[in-house]
Every structure is written in C-alpha cells, then in structure tokens.
N, C-alpha and C positions, 0 to 999 in steps of 0.2 A: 059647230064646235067639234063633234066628231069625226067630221072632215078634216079642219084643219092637226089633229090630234095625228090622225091616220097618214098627214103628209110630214109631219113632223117624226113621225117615228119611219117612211119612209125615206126618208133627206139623211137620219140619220145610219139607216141600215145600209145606205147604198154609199152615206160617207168614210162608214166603217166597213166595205165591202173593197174601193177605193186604197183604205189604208192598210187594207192587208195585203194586195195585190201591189203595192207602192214597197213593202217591205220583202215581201218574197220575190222581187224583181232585182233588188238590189243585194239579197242574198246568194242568187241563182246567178246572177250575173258577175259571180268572182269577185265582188266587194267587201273590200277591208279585210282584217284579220281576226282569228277567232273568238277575242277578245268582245271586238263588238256584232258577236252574231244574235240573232233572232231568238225565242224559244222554239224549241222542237214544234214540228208539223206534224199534226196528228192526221191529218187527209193524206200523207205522203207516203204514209205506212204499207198500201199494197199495188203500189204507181209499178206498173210495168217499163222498160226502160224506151219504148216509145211515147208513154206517159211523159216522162221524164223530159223529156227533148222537145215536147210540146208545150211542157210548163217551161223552160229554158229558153225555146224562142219566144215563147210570150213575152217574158221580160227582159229580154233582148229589143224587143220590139218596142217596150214603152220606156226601157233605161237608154239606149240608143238612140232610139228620134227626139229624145228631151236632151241629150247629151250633145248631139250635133247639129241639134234647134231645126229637125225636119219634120217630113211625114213619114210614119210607121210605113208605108208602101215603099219609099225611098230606102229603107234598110232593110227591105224583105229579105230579098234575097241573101246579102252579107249575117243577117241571122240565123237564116236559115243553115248556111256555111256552117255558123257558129256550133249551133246548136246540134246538128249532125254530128257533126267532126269530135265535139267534147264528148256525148254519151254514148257515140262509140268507140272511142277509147278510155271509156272510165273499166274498169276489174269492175266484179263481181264485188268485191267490198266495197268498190267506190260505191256502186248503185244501192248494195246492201245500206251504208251509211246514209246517204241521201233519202234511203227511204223511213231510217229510222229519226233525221233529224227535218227532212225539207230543203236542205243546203247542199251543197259542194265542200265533204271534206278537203283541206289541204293540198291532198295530191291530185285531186280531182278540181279544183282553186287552180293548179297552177297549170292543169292539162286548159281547164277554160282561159288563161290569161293567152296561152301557146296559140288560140283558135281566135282571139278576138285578135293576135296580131296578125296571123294569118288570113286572115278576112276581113282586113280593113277596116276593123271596127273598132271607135274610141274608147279606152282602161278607163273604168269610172273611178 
C-alpha cells in the first residue's frame, strides 16, 4: 500500500515536473503574445545569462524536435545557433526582464523569432 502510494505521488511529481518544463519551453521559445504568457518564474530570478541560454536551448530542444517530429540530437546544433545568437544579443533589460518574469520580453521575442529564422529552425 505504501509502495503504491509512493509511486503515485512519484508519476505525479515527475508529471508535474514534465508540465512545467512543456510550459517554460514554449514561453522561451518566442510563443505567442503577451497575452497568453505564463506566471512569473520564481527560479529565473538570479539565472546568469549563460543560465539563460541553457534554459533557451533546452526548450529549443524539446519544442523543435516535437515541432519537426525529430530527435532532440537532429536539432542540436540549429538550437544551439538559436539559443547563442538570441541571449547574446538581448540588453541588459532584456536579460534583467527574463530574469524577473522566466520569458522573453517583446523585444527580446522578436530578437528570438530573427534567430529561429536564421537557424533554420521551425516559428511555433
């Protein structure tokens, strides 16, 4: 009983670990507008901006191979592009913003749309 108890609150911690990482992929990855954005990211608050670009290829990595129905290794590289290219050219407030919300404000949105075409990679 105990056992199953303990795989049940496993299944659901890792589904809810799953559904945060499915949401902050699709934020970081220049989707949609601000309208339908996220709640603020309380982990994002002291991301250095190599931080940053590490959380950005990540979800690069899992919104890209579901998006062009690949493997995460087939889009290494063009994430990589991405994800370089955007956080270093975001300002000082772009990355200040990001850190206070988890997201790509606007001008930093439209610096990562500039990088996903630049790198071959599919606008979700």
């Amino acid at each position: 009983m105990v056992r199953t108890m303990m795989k049940r609150r496993m299944g659901a911690a890792f589904w809810a670990a799953g559904w945060a990482l499915l949401v902050s992929a699709q934020a970081v990855m220049a989707a949609g507008s601000t309208s339908a954005l996220p709640p603020p990211d309380p982990t994002a608050k002291n991301l250095t901006p190599y931080m940053i670009q590490l959380r950005a290829f990540d979800a690069c990595l899992v919104t890209q191979s579901r998006l062009m129905n690949t493997t995460r290794e087939a889009v290494h590289s063009p994430c990589s592009c991405y994800a370089k290219g955007t956080v270093n050219a975001m300002t000082k407030d772009e990355l200040q913003a990001f850190r206070e919300t988890g997201y790509f404000n606007d001008s930093a949105r439209a610096k990562g749309f500039d990088f996903i075409d630049r790198c071959k990679l599919q606008r979700p």
